[in-house]
C-alpha positions as CSV (number, residue, x, y, z in Angstrom):
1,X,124.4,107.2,71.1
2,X,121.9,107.9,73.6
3,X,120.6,111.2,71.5
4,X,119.5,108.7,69.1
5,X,117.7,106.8,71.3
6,X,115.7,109.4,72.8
7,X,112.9,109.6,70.3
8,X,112.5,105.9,71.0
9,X,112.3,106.0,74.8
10,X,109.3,108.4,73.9
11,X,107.7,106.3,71.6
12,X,107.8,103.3,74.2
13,X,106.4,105.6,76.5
14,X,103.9,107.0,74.7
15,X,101.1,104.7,75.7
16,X,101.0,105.7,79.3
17,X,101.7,109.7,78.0
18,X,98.3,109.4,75.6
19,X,96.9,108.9,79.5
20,X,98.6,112.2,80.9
21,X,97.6,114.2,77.9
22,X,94.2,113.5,78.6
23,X,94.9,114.8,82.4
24,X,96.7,118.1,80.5
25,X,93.1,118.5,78.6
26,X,91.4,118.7,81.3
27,X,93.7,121.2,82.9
28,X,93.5,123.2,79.9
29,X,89.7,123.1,80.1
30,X,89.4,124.3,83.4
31,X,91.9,126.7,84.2
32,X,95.0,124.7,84.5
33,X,98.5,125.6,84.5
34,X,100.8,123.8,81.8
35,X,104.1,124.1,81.2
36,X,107.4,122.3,79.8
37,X,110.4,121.2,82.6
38,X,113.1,119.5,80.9
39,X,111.5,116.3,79.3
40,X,108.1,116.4,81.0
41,X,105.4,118.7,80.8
42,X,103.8,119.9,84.0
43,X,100.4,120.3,84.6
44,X,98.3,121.7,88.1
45,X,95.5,123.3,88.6
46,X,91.7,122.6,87.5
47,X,89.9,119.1,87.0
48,X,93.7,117.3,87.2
49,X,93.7,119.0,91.0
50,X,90.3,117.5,91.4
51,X,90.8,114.3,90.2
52,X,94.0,113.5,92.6
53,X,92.4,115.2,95.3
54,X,89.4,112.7,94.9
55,X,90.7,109.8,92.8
56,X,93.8,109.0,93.9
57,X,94.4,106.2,96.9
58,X,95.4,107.8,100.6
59,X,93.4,110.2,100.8
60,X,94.5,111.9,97.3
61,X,97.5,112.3,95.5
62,X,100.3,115.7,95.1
63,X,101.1,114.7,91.8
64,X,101.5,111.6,89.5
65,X,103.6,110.5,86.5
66,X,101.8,109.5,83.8
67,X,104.7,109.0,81.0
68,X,106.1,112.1,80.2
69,X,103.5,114.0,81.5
70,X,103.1,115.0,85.6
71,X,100.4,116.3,87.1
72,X,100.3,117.8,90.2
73,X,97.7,119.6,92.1
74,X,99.5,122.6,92.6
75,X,102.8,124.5,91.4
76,X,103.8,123.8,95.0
77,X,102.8,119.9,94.6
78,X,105.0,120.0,91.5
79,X,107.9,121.6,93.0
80,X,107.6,118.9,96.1
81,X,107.3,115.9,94.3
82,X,109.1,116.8,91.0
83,X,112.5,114.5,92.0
84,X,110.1,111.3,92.9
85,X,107.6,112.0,90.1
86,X,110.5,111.6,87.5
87,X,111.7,108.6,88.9
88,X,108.3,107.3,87.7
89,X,109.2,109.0,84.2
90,X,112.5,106.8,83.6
91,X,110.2,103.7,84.8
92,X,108.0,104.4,82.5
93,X,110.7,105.0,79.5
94,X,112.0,101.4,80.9
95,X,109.0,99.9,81.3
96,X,106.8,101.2,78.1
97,X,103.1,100.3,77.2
98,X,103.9,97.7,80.6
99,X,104.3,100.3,83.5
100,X,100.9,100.8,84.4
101,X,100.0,97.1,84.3
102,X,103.4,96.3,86.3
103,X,102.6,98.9,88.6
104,X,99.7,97.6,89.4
105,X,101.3,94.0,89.6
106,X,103.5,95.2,92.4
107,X,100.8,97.1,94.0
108,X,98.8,93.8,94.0
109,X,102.0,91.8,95.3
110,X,102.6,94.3,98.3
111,X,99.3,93.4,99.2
112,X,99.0,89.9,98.9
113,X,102.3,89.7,101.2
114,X,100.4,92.0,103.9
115,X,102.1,95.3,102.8
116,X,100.7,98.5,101.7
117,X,99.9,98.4,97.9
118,X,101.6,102.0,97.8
119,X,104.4,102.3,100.3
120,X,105.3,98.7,99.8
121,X,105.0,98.5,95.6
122,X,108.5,98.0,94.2
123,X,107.9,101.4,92.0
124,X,107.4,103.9,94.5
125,X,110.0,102.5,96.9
126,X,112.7,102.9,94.1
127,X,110.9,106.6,93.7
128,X,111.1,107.2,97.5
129,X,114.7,105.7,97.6
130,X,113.6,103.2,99.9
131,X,115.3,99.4,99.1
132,X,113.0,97.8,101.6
133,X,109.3,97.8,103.0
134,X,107.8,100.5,104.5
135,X,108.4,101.3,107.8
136,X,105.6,100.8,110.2
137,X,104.5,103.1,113.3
């Protein structure tokens, strides 16, 4: 039964994947790495690097989820982050066109409440394996 729901998991996904593909283009365009691991495809290297480097909250990003699709800015990034990143992939395939917009609904939450919008969102502590709020030096 759940073969013949897999095609559907990646059609509910697919919105926030339309987003990573446009990340893998960009690879592609600038000397980016791409490949396919399990599920996902892969992506480091080139304007994708840049763009977490630069972009991304905290002083950049390793790598990111975006659907099926996971960027990271180096094979090395990939390799570190792969186990977290697709915990993000299965919220996505829950969570469909909504992830981003719950995502940032949690983020905004944490906040509100005096957290940090990343350590403390709902989504990355389920990633991290972490059932509570961040810890705090």
């Amino acid at each position: 039964m759940r073969t013949l729901l897999r095609p559907l998991v990646y059609l509910w996904a697919a919105p926030t994947t339309l987003l990573g593909l446009l990340l893998v283009g960009l690879a592609l365009l600038s000397r980016g790495r791409v490949a396919r691991a399990g599920g996902t495809i892969e992506v480091h290297g080139g304007w994708g690097s840049h763009l977490l480097q630069r972009l991304m909250p905290h002083g950049g990003a390793d790598a990111i989820a975006l659907g099926h699709i996971v960027v990271g800015q180096t094979s090395a990034s990939l390799d570190r982050q792969r186990e977290h990143e697709l915990v993000h992939v299965r919220q996505c395939e829950r969570w469909g066109p909504l992830f981003i917009p719950a995502y940032l609904c949690a983020s905004l939450w944490a906040w509100t409440r005096g957290g940090d919008p990343y350590l403390d969102n709902v989504f990355e502590r389920e990633a991290s394996g972490r059932s509570g709020p961040a810890a705090r030096d």
